[in-house]
C-alpha positions in Angstrom: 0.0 0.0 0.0 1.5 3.4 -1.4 1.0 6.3 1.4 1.7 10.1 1.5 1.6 12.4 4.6 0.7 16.1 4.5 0.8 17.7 7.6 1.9 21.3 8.1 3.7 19.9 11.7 6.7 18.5 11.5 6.7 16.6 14.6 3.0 15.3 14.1 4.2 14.4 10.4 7.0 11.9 11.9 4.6 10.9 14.6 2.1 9.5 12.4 4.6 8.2 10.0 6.8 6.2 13.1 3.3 5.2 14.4 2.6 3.5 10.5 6.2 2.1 10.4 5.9 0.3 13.5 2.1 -0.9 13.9 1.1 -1.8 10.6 2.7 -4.1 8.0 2.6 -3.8 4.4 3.0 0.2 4.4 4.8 1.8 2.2 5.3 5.7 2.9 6.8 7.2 -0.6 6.7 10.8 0.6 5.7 13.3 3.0 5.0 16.9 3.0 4.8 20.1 5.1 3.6 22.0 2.0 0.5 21.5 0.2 1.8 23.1 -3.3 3.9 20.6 -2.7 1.8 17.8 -1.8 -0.4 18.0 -4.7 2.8 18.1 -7.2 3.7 14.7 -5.2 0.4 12.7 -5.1 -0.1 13.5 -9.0 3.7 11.7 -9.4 3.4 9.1 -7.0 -0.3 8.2 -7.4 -0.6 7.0 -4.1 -3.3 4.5 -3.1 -4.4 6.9 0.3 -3.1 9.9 2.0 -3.3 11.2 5.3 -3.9 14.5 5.4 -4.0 17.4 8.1 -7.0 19.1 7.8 -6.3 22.5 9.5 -2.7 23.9 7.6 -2.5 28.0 7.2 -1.1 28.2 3.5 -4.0 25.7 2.6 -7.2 24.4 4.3 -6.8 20.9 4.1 -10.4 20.7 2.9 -9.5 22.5 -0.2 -6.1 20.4 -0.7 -8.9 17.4 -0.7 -10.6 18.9 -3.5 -7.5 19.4 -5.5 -6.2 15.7 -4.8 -9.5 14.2 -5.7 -10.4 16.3 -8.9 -6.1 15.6 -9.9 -5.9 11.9 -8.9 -9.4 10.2 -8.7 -8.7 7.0 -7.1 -6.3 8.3 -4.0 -8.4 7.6 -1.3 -7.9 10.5 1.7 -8.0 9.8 5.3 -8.5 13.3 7.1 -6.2 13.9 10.4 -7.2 16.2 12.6 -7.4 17.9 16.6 -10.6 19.4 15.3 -13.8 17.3 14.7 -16.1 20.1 13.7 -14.4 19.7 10.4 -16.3 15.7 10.1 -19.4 16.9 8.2 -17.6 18.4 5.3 -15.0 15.2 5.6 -18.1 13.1 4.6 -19.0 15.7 2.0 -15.3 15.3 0.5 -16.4 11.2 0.4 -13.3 10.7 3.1 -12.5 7.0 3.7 -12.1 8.4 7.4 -11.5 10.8 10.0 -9.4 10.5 12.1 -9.0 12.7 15.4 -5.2 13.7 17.0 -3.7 12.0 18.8 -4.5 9.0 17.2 -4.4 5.6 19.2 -2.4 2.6 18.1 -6.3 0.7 17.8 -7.6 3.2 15.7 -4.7 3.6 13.4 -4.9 0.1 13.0 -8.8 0.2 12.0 -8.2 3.1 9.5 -5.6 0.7 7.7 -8.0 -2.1 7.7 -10.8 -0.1 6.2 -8.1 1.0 3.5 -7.0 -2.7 2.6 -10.6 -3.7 2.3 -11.5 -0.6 -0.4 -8.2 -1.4 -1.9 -8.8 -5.0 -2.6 -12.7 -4.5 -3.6 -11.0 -2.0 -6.0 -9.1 -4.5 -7.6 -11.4 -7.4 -7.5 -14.1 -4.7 -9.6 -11.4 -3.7 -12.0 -10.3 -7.3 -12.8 -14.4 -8.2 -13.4 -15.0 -4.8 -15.6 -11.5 -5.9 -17.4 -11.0 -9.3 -17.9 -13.8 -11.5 -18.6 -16.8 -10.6 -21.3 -19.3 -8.3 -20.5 -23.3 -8.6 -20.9 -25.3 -5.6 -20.3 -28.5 -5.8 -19.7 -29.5 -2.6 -17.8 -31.6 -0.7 -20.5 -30.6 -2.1 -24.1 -28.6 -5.6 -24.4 -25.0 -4.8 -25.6 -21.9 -6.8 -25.2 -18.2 -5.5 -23.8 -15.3 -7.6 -24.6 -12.2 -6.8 -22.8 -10.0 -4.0 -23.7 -13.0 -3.4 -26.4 -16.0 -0.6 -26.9 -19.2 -1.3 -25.8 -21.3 -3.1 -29.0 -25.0 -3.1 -30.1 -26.2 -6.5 -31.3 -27.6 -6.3 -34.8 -30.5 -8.8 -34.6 -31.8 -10.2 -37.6 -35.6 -10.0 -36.3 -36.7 -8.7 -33.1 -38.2 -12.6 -32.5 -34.3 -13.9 -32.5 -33.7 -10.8 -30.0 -36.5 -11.5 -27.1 -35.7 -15.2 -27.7 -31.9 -14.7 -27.0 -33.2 -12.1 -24.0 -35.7 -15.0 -22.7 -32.9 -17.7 -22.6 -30.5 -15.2 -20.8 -32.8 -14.0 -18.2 -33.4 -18.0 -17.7 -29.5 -18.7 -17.9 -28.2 -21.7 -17.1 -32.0 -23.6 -17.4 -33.5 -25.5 -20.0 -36.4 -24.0 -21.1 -39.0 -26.2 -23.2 -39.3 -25.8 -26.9 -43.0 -25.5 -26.5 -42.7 -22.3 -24.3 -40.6 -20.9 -26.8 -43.0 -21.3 -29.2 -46.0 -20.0 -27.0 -43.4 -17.3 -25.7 -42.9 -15.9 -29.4 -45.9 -17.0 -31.7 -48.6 -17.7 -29.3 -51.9 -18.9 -30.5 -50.7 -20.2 -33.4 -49.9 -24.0 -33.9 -47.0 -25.6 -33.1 -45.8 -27.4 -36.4 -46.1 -24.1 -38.4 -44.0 -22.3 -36.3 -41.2 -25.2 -34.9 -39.0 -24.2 -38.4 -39.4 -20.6 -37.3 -38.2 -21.3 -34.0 -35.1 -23.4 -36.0 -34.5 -20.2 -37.9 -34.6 -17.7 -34.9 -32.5 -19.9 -33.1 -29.9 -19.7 -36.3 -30.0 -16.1 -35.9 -29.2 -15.7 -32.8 -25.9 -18.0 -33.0 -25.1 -15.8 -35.9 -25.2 -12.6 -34.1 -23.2 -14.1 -31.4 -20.5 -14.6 -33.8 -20.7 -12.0 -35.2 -20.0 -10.1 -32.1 -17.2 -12.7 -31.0 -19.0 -13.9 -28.2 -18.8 -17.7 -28.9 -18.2 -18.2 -25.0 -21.9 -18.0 -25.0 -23.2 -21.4 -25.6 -26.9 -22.7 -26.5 -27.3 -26.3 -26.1 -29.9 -28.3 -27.0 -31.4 -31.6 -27.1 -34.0 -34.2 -28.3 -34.8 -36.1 -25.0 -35.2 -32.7 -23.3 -36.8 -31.1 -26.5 -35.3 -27.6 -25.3 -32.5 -25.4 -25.2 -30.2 -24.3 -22.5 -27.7 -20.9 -22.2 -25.2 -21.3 -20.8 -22.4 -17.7 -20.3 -19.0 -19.4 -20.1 -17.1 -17.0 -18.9 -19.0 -13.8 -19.7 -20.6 -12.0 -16.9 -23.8 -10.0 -16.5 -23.3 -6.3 -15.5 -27.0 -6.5 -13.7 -25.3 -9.3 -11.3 -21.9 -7.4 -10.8 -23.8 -4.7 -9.7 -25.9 -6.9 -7.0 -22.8 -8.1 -6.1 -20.8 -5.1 -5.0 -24.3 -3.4 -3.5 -25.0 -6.1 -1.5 -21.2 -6.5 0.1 -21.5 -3.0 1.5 -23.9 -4.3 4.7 -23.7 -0.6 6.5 -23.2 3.0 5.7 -20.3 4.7 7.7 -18.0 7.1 6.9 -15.5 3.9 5.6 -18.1 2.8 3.4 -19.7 6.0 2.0 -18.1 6.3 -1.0 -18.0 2.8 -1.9 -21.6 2.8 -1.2 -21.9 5.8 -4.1 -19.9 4.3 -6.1 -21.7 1.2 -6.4 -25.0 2.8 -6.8 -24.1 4.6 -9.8 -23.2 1.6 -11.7 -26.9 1.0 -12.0 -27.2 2.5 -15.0 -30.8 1.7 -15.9 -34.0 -0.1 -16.2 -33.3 -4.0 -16.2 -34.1 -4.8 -20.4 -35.6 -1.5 -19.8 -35.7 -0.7 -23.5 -37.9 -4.0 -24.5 -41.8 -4.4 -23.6 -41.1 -8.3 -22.2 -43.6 -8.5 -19.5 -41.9 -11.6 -18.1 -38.7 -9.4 -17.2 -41.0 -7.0 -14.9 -40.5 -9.1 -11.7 -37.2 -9.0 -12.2 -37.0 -5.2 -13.2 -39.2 -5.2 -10.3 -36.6 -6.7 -7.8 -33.2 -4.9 -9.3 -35.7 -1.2 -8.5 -36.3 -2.5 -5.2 -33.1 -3.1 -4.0 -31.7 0.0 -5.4 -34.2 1.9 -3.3 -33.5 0.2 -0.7 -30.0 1.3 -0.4 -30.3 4.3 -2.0 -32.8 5.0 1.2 -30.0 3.9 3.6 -27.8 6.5 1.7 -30.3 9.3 2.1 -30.4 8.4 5.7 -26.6 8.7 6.2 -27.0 12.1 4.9 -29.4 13.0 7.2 -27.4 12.3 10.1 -24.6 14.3 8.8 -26.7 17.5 7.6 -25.7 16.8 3.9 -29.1 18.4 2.7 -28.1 18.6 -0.8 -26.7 15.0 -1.0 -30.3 13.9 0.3 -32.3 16.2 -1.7 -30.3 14.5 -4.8 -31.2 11.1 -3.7 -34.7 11.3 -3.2 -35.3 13.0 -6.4 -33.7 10.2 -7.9 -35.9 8.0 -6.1 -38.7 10.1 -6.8 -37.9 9.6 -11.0 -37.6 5.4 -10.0 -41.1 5.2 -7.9 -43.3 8.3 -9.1 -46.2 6.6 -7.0 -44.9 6.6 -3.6 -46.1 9.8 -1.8 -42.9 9.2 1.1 -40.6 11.3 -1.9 -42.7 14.2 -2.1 -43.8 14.6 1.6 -39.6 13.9 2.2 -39.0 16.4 -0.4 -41.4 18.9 0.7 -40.1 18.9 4.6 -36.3 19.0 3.6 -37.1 22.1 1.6 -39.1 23.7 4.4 -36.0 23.6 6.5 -34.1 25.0 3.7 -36.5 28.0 3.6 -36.5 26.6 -0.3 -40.3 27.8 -0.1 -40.5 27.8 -4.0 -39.2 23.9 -3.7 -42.3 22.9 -1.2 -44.9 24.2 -3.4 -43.1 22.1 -6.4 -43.6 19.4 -4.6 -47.0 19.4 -3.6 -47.8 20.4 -7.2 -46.5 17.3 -8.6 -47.8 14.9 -5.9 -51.5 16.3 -6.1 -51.1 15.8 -10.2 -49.6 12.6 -9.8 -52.0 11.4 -7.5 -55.5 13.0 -7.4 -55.4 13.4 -11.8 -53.4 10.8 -12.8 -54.2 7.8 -10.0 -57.3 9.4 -9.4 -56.6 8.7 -5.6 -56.3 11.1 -2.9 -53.3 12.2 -1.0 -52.7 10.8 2.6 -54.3 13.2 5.2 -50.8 13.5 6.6 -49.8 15.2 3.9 -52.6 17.5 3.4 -52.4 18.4 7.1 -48.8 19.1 7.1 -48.7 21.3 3.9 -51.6 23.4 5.2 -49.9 24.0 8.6 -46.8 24.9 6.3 -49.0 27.2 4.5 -50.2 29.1 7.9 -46.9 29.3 8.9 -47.4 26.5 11.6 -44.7 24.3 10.5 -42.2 27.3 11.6 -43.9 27.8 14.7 -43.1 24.2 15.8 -40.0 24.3 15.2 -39.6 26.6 17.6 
């Protein structure tokens, strides 16, 4: 592990680095710094893999050299050292790995390390799945990614060989019945007029796979189970990395934060969102859910750390995923209250009663009505005093 120190102290600056030396192995401290000019001039050589920084330095507020680091070397993770811990709020704006108060104890030190090695190896892990092994993606449009290689469109032949290679990759790794295929793609009609179609389709779809060099793909099929079976080989599905590295990240701390931001980003649509199958909706259904899910753990993070803006940006991203749910608005509508955003409350309540009452044609919860009434009178503002 590559480390820099920055600290405007000399004698905290070999503190911290003796304290590295001696209680943590694998370390390796390529530079340290008493001026942040400097500093930055360093981490863009070195491209360390974390630096400890001093928060409160007078040429430089260490909050700003944070900024510079992160906008010059993206992937440096920052662990903030400081006597001072009103400066933690903004840390967690800065997506800090941690904070870490002076003087820091042997215990500690040795925790912040850990929480390092575990981002650091995720980090890898991620980057040997995005750049080694072939890549399906299914959020929005089905593409394929081979390694080192652009992203590709699939030029299907007929949209039937496209929902029937789409069918047999949502059911991966199963052998799904000729005679579903058939009622899947030409239902109603009978099944000796349309088995040669299916034979055809099936052709395609091979074809296309070629043609886009993914022949690690493999459709087998077979007269005694009179069906086919996909099966990826070594291609992966960018729908199931993504479930994967969401659902590792168990809590939302300051450690984890950034990870956590990271990971939800990488959904980067609607599951075949650009395809009417109604058969993928459950699973569309499930992807949404757990997305909210931890998006909602995100927002309430935020909360707890006064990061108004950060939660205001979640929940309207929530809001665009679940239009229905009445919790975004009435969340909305209350966070801009206590941003005196008066303009934003009124937005709100605008788009929930056309929403609901003219395009549901249900009413809103009483709750609601109550609160933005009281908000109206001026109550809210009483209350909170």
């Amino acid at each position: 592990m590559k480390v820099i120190l920055v600290d405007d102290e000399r004698l905290a600056l070999i503190g911290l680095q003796k304290s590295l030396e001696k209680e943590v192995s694998g370390i390796e401290i390529i530079a340290t710094y008493m001026n942040p000019t400097e500093a930055v001039a360093g981490i863009v050589e070195h491209r360390p893999d974390v630096v400890f920084l001093d928060i409160h330095m007078p040429e430089m507020d260490g909050m700003d050299l944070g900024r510079q680091i992160q906008a010059a070397t993206p992937g440096t993770e920052i662990i903030f050292v400081t006597s001072y811990d009103q400066y933690a709020v903004h840390a967690f704006e800065l997506q800090a790995l941690d904070y870490v108060m002076k003087p820091i104890q042997k215990d500690r030190l040795k925790q912040t390390v850990s929480r390092v090695r575990e981002k650091l190896s995720v980090k890898r892990e991620q980057r040997s799945k995005d750049t080694n092994v072939p890549l399906i993606c299914c959020f929005n449009q089905i593409q394929f990614k081979l390694p080192g290689k652009d992203v590709q469109v699939a030029k299907w032949r007929t949209s039937k060989a496209q929902e029937l290679f789409a069918y047999l990759l949502h059911h991966r790794n199963q052998v799904i019945h000729r005679s579903v295929l058939l009622e899947l793609l030409w239902p109603g009609m009978e099944e000796e007029k349309t088995t040669h179609q299916l034979y055809t389709a099936m052709y395609h779809v091979r074809q296309t796979l070629k043609t886009c060099n993914m022949d690690m793909i493999t459709i087998q099929s077979g007269h005694l189970e009179a069906g086919y079976r996909l099966e990826l080989g070594e291609a992966q599905l960018d729908s199931e990395q993504w479930e994967r590295e969401i659902r590792q990240w168990k809590v939302v701390d300051a450690s984890t934060v950034h990870a956590y931001e990271q990971a939800l980003h990488l959904y980067k649509g609607t599951y075949l969102g650009n395809y009417e199958y109604m058969w993928a909706e459950p699973e569309r259904e499930r992807l949404r859910y757990l997305l909210l899910y931890h998006m909602r753990q995100l927002c309430l993070y935020y909360q707890q750390h006064g990061l108004a803006e950060k939660v205001v940006e979640s929940t309207q991203r929530i809001q665009h995923m679940l239009p229905d749910e009445e919790e975004s608005y009435f969340m909305l509508m209350k966070l801009y209250d206590e941003m005196h955003n008066d303009l934003g409350v009124e937005e709100q309540y605008r788009l929930l009663t056309t929403r609901m009452e003219q395009d549901l044609e249900i009413p809103i919860s009483e709750d609601i009505t109550e609160w933005y009434q009281d908000w109206k009178l001026g109550l809210t503002k009483v209350m909170k005093k």
